[in-house]
C-alpha positions in Angstrom: -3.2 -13.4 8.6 -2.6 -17.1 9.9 -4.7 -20.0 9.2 -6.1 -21.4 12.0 -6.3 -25.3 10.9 -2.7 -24.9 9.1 -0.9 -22.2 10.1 0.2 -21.1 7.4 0.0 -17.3 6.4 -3.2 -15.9 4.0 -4.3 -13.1 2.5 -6.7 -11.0 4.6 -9.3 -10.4 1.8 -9.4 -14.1 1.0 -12.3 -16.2 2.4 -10.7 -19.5 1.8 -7.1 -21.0 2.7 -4.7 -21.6 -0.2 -2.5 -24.2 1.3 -5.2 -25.8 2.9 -8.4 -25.0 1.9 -10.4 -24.5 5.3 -12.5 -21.2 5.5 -11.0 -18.2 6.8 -14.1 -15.7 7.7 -15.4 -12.9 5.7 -12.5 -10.1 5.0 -15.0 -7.2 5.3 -16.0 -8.2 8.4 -12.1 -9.4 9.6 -11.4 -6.1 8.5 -14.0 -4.2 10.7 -12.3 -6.4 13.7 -8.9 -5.9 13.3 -7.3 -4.4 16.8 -6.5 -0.9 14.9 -10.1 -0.6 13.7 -11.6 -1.7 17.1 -9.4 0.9 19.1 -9.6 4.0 16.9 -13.5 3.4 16.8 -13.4 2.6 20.5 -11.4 6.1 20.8 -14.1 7.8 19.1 -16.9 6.7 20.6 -15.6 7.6 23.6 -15.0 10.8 23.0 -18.2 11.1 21.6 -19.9 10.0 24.9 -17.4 12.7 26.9 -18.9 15.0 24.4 -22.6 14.1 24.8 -21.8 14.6 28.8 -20.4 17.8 28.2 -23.7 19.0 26.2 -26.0 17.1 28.9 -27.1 15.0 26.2 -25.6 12.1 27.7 -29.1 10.5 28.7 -30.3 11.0 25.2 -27.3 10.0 23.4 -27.6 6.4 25.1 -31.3 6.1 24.2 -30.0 6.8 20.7 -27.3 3.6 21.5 -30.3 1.5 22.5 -32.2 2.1 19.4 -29.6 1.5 16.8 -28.6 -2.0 19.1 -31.6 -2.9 17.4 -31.4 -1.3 14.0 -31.9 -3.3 10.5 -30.2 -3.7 6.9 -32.3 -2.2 4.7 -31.5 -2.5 0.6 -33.3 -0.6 -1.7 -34.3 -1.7 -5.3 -36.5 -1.1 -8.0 -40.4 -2.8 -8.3 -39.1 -5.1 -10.9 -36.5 -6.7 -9.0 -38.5 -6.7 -5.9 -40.6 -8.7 -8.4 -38.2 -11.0 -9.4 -37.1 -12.0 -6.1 -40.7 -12.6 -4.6 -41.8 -14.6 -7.2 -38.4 -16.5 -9.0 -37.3 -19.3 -6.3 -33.2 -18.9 -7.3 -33.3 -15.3 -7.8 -30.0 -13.6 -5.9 -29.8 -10.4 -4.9 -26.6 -9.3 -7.1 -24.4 -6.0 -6.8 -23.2 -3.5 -9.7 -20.2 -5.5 -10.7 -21.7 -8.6 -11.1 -24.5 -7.4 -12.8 -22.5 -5.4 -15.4 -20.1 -9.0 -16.0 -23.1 -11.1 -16.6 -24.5 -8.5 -18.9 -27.8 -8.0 -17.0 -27.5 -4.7 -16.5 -25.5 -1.8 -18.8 -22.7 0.2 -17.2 -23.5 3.6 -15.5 -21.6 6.9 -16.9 -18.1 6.2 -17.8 -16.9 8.8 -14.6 -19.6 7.1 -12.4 -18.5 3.9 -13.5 -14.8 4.0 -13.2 -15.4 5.8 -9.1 -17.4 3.1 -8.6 -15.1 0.3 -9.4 -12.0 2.4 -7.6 -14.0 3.0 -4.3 -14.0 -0.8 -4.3 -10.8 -1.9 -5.1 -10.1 0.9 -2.5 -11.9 -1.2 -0.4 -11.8 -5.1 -0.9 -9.4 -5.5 -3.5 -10.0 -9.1 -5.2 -12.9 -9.5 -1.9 -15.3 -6.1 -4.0 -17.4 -8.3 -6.5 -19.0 -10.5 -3.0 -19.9 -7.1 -1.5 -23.5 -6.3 -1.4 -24.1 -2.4 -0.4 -27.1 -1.3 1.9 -28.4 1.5 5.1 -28.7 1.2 8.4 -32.1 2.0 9.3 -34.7 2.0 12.4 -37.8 1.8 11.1 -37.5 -0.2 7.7 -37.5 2.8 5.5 -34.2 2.9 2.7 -32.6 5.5 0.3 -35.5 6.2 -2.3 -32.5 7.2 -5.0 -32.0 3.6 -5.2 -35.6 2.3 -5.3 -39.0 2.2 -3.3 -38.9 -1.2 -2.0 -37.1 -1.1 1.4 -36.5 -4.9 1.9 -35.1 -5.5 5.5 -33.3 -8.6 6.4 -33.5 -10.7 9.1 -30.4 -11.0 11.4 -30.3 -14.6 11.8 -29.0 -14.3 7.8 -26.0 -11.6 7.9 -25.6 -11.0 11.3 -22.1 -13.4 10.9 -21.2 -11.7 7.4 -22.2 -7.8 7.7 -20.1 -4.3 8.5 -21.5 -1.0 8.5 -19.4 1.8 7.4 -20.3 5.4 8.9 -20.9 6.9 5.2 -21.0 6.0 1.8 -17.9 5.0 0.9 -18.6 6.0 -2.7 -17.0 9.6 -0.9 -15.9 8.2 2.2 -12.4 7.3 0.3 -12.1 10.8 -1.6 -8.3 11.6 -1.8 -7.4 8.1 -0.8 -5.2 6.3 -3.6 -5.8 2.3 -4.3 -2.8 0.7 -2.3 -2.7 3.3 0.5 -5.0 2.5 4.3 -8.5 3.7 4.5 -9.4 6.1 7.5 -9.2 4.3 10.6 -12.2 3.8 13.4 -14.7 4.9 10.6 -16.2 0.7 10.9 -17.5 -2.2 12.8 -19.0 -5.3 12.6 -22.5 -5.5 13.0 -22.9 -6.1 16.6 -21.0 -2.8 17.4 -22.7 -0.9 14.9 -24.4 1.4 17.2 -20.3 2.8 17.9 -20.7 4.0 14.7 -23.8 5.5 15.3 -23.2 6.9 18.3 -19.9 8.6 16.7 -21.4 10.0 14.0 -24.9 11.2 15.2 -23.9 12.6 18.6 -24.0 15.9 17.0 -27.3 15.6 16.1 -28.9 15.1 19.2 -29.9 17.3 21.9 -31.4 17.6 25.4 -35.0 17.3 23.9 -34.6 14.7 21.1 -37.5 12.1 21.0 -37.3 8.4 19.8 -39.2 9.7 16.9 -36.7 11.9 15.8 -33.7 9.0 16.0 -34.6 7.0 12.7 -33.8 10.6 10.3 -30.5 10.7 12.7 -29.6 7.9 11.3 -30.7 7.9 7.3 -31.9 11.2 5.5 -32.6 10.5 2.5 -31.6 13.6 -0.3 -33.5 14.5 -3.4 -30.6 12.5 -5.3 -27.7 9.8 -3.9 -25.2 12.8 -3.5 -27.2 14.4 -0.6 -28.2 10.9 0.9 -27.0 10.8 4.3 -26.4 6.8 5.9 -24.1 4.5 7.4 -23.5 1.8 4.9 -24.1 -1.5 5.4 -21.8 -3.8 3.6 -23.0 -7.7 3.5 -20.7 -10.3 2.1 -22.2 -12.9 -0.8 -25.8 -12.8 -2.2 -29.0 -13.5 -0.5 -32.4 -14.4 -1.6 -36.2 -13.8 -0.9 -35.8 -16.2 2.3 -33.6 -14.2 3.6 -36.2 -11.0 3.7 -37.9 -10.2 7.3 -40.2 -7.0 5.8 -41.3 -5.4 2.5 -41.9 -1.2 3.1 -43.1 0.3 -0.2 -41.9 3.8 -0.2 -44.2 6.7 -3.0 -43.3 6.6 -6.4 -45.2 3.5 -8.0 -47.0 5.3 -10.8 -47.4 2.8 -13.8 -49.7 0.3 -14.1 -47.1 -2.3 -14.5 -45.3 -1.1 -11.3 -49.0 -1.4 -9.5 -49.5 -5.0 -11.2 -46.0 -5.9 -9.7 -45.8 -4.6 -6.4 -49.4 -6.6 -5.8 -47.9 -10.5 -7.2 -44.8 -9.4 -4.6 -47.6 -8.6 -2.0 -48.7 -11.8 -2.3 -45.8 -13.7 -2.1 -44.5 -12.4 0.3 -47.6 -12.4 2.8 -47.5 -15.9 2.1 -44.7 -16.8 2.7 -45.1 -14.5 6.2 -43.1 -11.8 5.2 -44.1 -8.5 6.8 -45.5 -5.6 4.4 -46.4 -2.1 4.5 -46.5 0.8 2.6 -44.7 3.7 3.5 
């Protein structure tokens, strides 16, 4: 990669210019844009749409398209953190790595552990501990394995900074050895992420699908994260409670303290005008 203010060549995981300091971009998201990701997505989604025409689901396919253009971020997390980020003013949303660093949170299992910090040298190298992992979703709802609270985002803060991936990449790089390219037309950035929709959901739809069915197109959520189906979403550098557009509680809130909780985060958050439901 070439600097644009200097010229001078830089990593493409790097956010900011050695030799001259300026700002390069966001590496997931120059990653999801390079001209081999665009055209082996673009050759996909294509022949996803020849496919859809072929099934004469073409009509129903592209009210799929519509709906994702419009989809949301969703991240998942526990009561407690929903907590702390409704009610402590610096509070950042953090990711695994960071977490286990700082000593906030213990390690999982050694094996889960050690996959997770492959899959993400796999894929960002030095860029993995700025990578914050969510779902695509149309209707708000997350992946319950990783908690109740389905916070969505609001565009306007990751729309600039945010690829999806069309699985979890925690098996999307099975096989794939650190050093060695990932599968290729498998991304996007966020305003082409219905391509990756569209490439991985055509399947899924037929001649009599209804807009009700398109949202569990899109996410399933399993009885445990191995059966979760999703596209990831992958946002670069933290975010805070300003940055949340809607609260959806999903079931699950059984203790008292989790009931006490989710009620001071109600009231934050509807007022601070935050939307907020329960699922």
């Amino acid at each position: 990669m070439v600097c644009k203010t200097c010229g001078k060549e830089f990593d493409e995981l790097l956010t900011i210019c050695g030799s001259c300091g300026s700002f390069t971009g966001y590496p997931n998201v120059r990653l999801a844009e390079s001209p081999v990701e665009v055209e082996a997505l673009d050759s996909r989604y294509s022949d996803a749409l020849i496919a859809a025409e072929g099934r004469n689901t073409l009509e129903r396919v592209l009210d799929f398209e519509s709906a994702v253009e419009k989809s949301v971020a969703v991240f998942a997390m526990s009561v407690a953190r929903l907590r702390a980020m409704s009610t402590a003013k610096g509070e950042l949303y953090s990711n695994y790595d960071l977490a286990v660093r700082a000593q906030a949170r213990r390690p999982a299992s050694t094996s889960n552990d050690q996959h997770r910090r492959t899959v993400d040298a796999k894929m960002w190298g030095v860029a993995a501990s700025e990578i914050r992992y969510g779902a695509l979703s149309l209707d708000g709802r997350g992946l319950p394995s990783y908690g109740i609270c389905f916070v969505t985002l609001a565009d306007s803060y990751i729309c600039h900074r945010a690829s999806v991936l069309e699985r979890n990449s925690f098996d999307f790089l099975d096989g794939i050895r650190v050093g060695e390219r990932t599968p290729l037309g498998f991304r996007s950035n966020w305003q082409s992420r219905y391509k990756v929709a569209v490439t991985k959901c055509e399947t899924l739809i037929s001649i009599s699908s209804t807009p009700d069915e398109f949202p569990g197109f899109l996410l399933k959520a399993g009885p445990n994260r191995t059966e979760d189906e999703f596209i990831e979403v992958h946002v670069y550098g933290p975010f805070d409670f300003d940055s949340f557009q809607s609260i959806k509680i999903g079931k699950g809130a059984k203790s008292k303290f989790d009931r006490v909780s989710l009620e001071v985060s109600r009231e934050y958050a509807t007022k601070a005008g935050k939307d907020w439901s329960n699922d």
